[in-house]
C-alpha positions in Angstrom: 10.9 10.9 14.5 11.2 9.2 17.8 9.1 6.3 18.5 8.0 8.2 21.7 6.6 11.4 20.2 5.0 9.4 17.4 2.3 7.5 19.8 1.9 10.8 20.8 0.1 12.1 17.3 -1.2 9.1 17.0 -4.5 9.7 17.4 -4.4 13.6 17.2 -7.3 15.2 15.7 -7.1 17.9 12.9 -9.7 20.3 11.2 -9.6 21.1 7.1 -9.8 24.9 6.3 -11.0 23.9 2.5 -14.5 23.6 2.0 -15.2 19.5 1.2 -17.1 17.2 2.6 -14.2 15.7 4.2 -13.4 18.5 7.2 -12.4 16.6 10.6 -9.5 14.0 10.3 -7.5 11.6 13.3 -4.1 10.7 12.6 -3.7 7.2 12.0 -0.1 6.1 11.1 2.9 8.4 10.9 4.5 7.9 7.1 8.2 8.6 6.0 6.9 11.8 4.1 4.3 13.0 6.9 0.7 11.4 8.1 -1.7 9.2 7.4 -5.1 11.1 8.0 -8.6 9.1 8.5 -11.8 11.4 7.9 -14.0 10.5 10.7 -17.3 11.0 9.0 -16.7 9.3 5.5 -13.3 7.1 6.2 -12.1 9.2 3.8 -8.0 8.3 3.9 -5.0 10.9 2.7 -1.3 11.6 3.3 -0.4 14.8 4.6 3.3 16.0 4.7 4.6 17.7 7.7 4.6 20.7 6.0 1.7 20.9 5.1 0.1 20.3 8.4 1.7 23.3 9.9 -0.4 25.6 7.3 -2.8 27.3 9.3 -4.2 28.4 6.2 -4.8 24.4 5.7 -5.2 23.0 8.6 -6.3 23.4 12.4 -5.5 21.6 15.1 -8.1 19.7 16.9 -11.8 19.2 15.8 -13.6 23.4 15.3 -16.5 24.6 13.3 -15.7 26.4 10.8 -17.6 29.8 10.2 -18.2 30.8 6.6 -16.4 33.6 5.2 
């Protein structure tokens, strides 16, 4: 990925869909195999693949309440 576009998710906030303690995450480093997500409530640190962070089912852009269901 171009240097350019990665200080630009950098940063870039992102909401679990599973129920955990762990739900709202920043960006912190861009890895080989996808991110490098910090949970901003617990410090909580996890790689996420690319992939993986395109499931809506997963994961939501920016930081939302989640309704039960």
């Amino acid at each position: 990925m171009p240097p350019s576009k990665q200080s630009f998710i950098v940063g870039g906030k992102w909401t679990a869909t599973a129920p955990s303690a762990h739900r709202h995450f920043e960006i912190i480093a861009v890895t080989n195999d996808g991110f490098e997500l910090r949970c901003v409530v617990s410090d909580h640190r996890q790689t996420v693949k690319r992939t993986d962070l395109r499931d809506r089912q997963r994961w939501l852009s920016g930081w939302r309440a989640i309704t039960s269901r």
